[in-house]
N, C-alpha and C positions, 0 to 999 in steps of 0.2 A: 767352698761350702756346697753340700747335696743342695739343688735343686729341687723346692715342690714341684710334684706330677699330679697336674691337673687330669681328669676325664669327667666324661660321659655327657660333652655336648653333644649336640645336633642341631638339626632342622623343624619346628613344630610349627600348627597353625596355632592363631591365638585362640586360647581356652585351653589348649594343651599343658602336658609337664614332663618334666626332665627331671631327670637325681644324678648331680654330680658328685663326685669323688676327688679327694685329694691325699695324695699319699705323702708325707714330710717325713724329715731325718729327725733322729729322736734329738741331737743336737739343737735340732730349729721347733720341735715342738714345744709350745710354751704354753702357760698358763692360761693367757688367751688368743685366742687364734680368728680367722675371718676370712671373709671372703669379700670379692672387689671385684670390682669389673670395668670396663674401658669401653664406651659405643666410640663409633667410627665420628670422628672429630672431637671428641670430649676427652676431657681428661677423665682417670683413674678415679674412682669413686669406692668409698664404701659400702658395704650392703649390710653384712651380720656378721655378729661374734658370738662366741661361744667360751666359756670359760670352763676352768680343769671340773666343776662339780657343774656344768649342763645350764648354767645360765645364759639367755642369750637375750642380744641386741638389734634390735633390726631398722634399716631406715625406713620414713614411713611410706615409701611407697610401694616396698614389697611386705609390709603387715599383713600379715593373716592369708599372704598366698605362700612364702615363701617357709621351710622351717632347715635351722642349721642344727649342725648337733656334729657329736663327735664319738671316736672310737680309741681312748687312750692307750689300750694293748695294742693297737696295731697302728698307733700314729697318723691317723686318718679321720680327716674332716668330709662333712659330709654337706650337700645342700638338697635339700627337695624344694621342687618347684612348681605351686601347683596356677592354672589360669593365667598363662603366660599372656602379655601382652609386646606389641612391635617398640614400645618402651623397653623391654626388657633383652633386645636385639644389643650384643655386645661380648666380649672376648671376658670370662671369668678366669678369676687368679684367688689362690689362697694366700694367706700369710700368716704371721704374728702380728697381732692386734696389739698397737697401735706398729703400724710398718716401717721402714725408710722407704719414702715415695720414691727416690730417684732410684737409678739405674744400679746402685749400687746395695738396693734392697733384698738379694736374692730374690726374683721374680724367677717363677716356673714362664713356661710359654704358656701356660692359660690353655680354655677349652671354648671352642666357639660355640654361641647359643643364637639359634635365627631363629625370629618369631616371624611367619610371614602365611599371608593366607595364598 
């Protein structure tokens, strides 16, 4: 199975923002999709989803900084990121919402995100 392609991490100071991009196979596109992310020693976490008509979910720590959204012609999930904080330092991955956590999830490699001053 195609691999999501994560991008458009980098490096910000906090208060800063990022807009990442995920491109999926129209096979792995589904109804609801999301985005997760991994900080160094922590497991896999959820962040937001986004459903086929633009509904979305978000955990509450990224409320009202972060917003998901999607482009269903071109199979592409999207995140904006705005007021980043050193919390928010970690390896972002899209998926189908709800995922297989383990290895046999199709995980992309993810896009790195450093919040650091």
């Amino acid at each position: 199975q195609v691999q999501p392609v994560e991008s458009g991490g980098g490096s910000v100071q906090p208060g800063g923002s990022l807009g990442l991009s995920c491109v999926v196979s129209g096979s792995m596109f589904s109804n609801l999709m999301g985005w997760y992310r991994q900080a160094p020693g922590k497991v896999r976490e959820w962040v937001a989803s986004v459903d086929i008509d633009g509904r979305t979910n978000y955990m509450n720590a990224v409320k009202g900084r972060f917003t998901i959204s999607r482009d269903n012609a071109r199979n592409t999930v999207f995140l904006q990121m705005n007021n980043l904080n050193s919390d928010d330092t970690a390896v972002y991955y899209c998926n189908k919402h709800p995922p297989q956590w383990g290895p046999s999830g199709n995980w992309g490699q993810g896009t790195q995100v450093t919040v650091s001053s």
